[in-house]
C-alpha positions as CSV (number, residue, x, y, z in Angstrom):
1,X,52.0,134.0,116.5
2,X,54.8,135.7,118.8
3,X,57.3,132.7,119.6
4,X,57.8,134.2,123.1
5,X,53.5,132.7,123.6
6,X,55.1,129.3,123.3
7,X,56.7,129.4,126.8
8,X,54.0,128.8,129.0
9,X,52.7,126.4,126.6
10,X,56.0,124.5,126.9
11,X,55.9,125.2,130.3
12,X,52.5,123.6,131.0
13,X,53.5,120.0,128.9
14,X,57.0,120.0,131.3
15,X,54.8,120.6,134.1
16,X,51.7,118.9,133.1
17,X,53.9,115.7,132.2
18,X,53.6,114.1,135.9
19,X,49.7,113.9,134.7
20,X,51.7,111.8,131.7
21,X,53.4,109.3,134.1
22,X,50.2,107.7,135.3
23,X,48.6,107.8,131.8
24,X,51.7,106.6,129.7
25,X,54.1,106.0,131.6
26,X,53.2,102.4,131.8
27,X,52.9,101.8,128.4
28,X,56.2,103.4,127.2
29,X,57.8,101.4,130.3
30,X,56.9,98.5,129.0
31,X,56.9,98.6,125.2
32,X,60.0,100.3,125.1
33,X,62.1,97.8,126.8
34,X,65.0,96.0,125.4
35,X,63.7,92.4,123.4
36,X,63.5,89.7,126.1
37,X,67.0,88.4,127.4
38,X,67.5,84.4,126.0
39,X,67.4,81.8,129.0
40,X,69.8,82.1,131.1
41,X,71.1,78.7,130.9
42,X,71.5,79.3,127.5
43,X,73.8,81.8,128.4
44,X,78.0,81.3,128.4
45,X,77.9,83.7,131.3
46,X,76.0,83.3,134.7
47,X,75.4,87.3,135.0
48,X,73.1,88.3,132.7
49,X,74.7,91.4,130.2
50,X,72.5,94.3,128.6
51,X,74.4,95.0,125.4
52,X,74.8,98.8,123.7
53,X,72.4,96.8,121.0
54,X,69.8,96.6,123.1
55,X,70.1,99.9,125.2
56,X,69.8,101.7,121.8
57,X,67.1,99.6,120.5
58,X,64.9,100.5,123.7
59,X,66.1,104.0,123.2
60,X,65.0,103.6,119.5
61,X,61.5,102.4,120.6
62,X,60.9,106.1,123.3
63,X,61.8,108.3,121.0
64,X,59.5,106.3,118.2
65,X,56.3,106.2,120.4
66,X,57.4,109.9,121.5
67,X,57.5,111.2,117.8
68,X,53.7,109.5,116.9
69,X,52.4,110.5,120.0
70,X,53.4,114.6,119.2
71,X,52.6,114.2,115.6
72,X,49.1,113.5,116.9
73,X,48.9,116.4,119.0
74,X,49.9,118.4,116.0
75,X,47.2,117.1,113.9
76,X,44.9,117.8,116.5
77,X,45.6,121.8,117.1
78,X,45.7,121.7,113.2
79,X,42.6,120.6,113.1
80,X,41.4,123.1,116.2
81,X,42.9,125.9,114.7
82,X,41.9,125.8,111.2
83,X,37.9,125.3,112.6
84,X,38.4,128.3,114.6
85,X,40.1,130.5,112.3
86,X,36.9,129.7,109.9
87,X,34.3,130.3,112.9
88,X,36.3,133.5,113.6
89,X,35.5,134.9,109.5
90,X,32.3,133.6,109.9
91,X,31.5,135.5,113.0
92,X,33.7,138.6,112.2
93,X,35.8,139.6,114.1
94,X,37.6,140.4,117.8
95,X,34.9,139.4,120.2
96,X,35.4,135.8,119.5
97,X,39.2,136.7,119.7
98,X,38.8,137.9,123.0
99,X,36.3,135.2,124.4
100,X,39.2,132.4,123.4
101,X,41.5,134.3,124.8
102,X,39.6,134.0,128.4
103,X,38.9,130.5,127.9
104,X,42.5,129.6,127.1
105,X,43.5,130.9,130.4
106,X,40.5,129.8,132.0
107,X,41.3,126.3,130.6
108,X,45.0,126.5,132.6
109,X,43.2,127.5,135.9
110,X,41.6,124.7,135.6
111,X,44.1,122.2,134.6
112,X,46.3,122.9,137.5
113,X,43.4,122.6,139.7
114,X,43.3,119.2,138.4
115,X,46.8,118.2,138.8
116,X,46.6,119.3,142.3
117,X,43.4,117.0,142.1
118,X,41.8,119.8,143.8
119,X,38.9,119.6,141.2
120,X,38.7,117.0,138.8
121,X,36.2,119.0,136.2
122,X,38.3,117.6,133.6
123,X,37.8,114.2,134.3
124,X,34.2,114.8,132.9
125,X,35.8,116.2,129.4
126,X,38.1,112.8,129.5
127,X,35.1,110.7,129.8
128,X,33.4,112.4,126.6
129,X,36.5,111.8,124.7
130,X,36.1,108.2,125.0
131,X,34.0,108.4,121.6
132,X,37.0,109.4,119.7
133,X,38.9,106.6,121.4
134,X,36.8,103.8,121.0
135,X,37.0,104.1,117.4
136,X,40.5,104.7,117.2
137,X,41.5,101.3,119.6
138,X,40.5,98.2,117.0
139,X,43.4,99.5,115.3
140,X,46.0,98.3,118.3
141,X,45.1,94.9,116.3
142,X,47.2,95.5,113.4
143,X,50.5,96.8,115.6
144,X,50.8,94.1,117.9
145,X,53.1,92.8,119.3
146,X,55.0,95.6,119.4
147,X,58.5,94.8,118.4
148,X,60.1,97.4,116.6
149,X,60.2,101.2,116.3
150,X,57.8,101.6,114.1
151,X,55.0,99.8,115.7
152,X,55.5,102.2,118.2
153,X,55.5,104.6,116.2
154,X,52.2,104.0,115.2
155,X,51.2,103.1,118.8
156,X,52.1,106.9,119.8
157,X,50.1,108.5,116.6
158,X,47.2,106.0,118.5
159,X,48.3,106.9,121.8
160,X,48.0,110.2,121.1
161,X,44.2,110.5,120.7
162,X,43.3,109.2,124.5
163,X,41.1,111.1,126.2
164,X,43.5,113.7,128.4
165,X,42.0,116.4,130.2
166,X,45.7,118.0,130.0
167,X,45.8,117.8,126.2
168,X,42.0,119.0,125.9
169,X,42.9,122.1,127.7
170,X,45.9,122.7,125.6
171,X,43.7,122.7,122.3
172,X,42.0,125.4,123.8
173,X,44.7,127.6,123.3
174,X,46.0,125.7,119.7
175,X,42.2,126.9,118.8
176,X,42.4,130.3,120.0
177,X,45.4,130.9,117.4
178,X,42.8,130.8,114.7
179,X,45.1,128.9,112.0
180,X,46.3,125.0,111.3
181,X,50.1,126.0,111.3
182,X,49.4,128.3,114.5
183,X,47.6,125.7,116.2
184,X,49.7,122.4,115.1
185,X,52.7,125.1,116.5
186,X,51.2,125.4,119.6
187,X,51.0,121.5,120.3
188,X,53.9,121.0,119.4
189,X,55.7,122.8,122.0
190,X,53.8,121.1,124.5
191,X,54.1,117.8,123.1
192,X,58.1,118.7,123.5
193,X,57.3,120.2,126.9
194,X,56.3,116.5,127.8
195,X,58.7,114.6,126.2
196,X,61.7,115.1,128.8
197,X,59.4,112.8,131.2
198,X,58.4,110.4,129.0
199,X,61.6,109.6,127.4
200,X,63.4,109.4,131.4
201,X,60.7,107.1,131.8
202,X,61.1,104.8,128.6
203,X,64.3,104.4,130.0
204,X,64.6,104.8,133.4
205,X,61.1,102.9,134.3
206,X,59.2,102.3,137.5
207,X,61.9,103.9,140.1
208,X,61.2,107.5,138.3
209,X,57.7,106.4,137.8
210,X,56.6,106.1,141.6
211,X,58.7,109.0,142.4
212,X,56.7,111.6,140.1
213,X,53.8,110.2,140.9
214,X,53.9,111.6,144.8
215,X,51.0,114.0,145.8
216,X,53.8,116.7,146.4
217,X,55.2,116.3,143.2
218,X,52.0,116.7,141.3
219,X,50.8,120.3,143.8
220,X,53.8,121.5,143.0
221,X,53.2,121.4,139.6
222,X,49.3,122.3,139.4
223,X,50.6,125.5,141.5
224,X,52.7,126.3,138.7
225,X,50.3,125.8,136.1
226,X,47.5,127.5,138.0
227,X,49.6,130.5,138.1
228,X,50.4,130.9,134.5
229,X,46.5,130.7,134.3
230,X,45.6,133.0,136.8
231,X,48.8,135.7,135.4
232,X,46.9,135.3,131.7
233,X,43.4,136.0,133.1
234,X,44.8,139.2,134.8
235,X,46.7,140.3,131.5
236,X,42.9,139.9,130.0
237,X,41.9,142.1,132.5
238,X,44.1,144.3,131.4
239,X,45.6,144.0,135.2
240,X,48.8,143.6,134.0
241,X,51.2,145.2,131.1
242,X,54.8,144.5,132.2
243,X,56.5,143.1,129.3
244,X,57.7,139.8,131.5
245,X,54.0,139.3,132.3
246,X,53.9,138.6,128.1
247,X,57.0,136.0,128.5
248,X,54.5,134.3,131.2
249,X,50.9,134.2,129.3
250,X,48.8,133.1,126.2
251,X,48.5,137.1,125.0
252,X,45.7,138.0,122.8
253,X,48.7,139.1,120.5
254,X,48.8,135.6,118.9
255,X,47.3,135.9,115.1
C-alpha cells in the first residue's frame, strides 16, 4: 500500500468526525470527566478548584477510550482485509480489484451524502449492524461504573463496534486493500483522522459539542468528503492521471 492512499482516508475520519460528535461525543463528555468534586461545604474554600490531578486524570480517561475505540477499528479492517484478500485468490484476479476499487469510492459518495444528510442510505447499513452490537452490549456490565482509564479503555474497544455508517464505509476501502496489515493500516489512519474531535470534546464538552453539530458545519464537511469520492470514481474512469489527483483518491495502486 502507497502511504500517500492514506490521506483521504485520514482526511474523511477528520472530516467525518462531526458525524462522531452526535454518536460519541456524549459518552466521552461524560465518562471522561474529572471524579465528582466533594461537597462543597466540605470544602476550606468557598470557590470550588479543579486541580492539575484531576485535569490529567480526565485527560487520562480521552485518550484511554480514544486508544480502545481505534484498536477496534483496526481489528475490524484486519478482519475485512484478510476475507478479501482470500476472496480475491479464490476468484483470481484484477476484476474483483477493480470492482472494490469502485465501490470504495462509491462508498465515499455516499458517505458525504449522508453527512450533508442529503441521503441517509447509510442509516439502513447502521440498522443491520445492530446484530453485531446487541451481542457485544451485556458486556458494558462488567466495566461499570467507569472510573478509571482502563474501563474506558475497554468501553472504546466496545464503543468501537456500534453500528456507524461512517466506519462501514471506511471498511470498504480497508477491504479493498486485500490484506489484514493493509486493512488494519487503513483504519487506523481514520481512527487518528477522528481522534482530534473527540479528544477536544473529552475535554472541552458541550460548548464544542453544539457548535460542530450545526447543519453548516456538517455540509461543509459532506462537500468535502463527497469530492474525494467523486475525484476517485473519475481516477477509475481513467478521467484523471495528474499525479495530485493520486495524493486525493483511494488508487487501485494499493496491494
Amino acid at each position: 500500500m502507497n502511504a500517500v492512499n492514506l490521506i483521504p482516508v485520514f482526511m474523511v475520519g477528520l472530516l467525518g468526525s462531526v458525524h462522531c460528535v452526535g454518536m460519541c461525543g456524549g459518552i466521552v463528555s461524560a465518562f471522561s470527566a474529572a471524579p465528582a468534586a466533594a461537597p462543597v461545604a466540605a470544602r476550606p474554600f468557598p470557590v470550588a478548584v479543579v486541580t492539575e490531578r484531576a485535569a490529567l486524570d480526565g485527560a487520562a480517561r480521552v485518550l484511554a477510550y480514544n486508544t480502545g475505540r481505534i484498536a477496534s477499528y483496526m481489528t475490524a479492517g484486519a478482519l475485512a482485509g484478510g476475507l478479501a484478500g482470500g476472496a480475491r485468490t479464490l476468484a483470481g484476479l484484477t476484476t474483483l480489484q477493480a470492482g472494490g476499487y469502485w465501490l470504495a469510492n462509491l462508498m465515499l459518495v455516499i458517505l458525504g451524502l449522508y453527512l450533508m444528510d442529503a441521503w441517509r442510505g447509510l442509516a439502513k447499513l447502521e440498522s443491520l449492524g445492530q446484530i453485531l452490537w446487541q451481542r457485544a452490549r451485556p458486556l458494558m456490565r462488567f466495566i461499570v461504573p467507569l472510573d478509571s482509564p482502563l474501563k474506558m479503555l475497554a468501553l472504546g474497544a466496545l464503543w468501537g463496534w456500534l453500528p456507524c455508517g461512517m466506519v462501514y464505509s471506511v471498511l470498504m476501502t480497508a477491504m479493498f486493500t486485500g490484506t489484514k496489515a493493509g486493512g488494519a493500516l487503513v483504519m487506523l489512519a481514520f481512527g487518528l483522522g477522528t481522534l482530534p474531535m473527540l479528544l477536544a470534546l473529552g475535554m472541552a464538552g458541550d460548548r464544542l459539542r453544539a457548535a460542530l453539530q450545526q447543519r453548516a458545519v456538517r455540509v461543509v464537511a459532506g462537500v468535502v468528503v463527497l469530492v474525494f469520492g467523486l475525484l476517485g470514481l473519475v481516477r477509475a474512469a481513467g478521467g484523471g492521471q495528474a499525479n495530485w489527483l493520486d495524493a486525493l483518491c483511494i488508487t487501485g495502486g494499493m496491494h
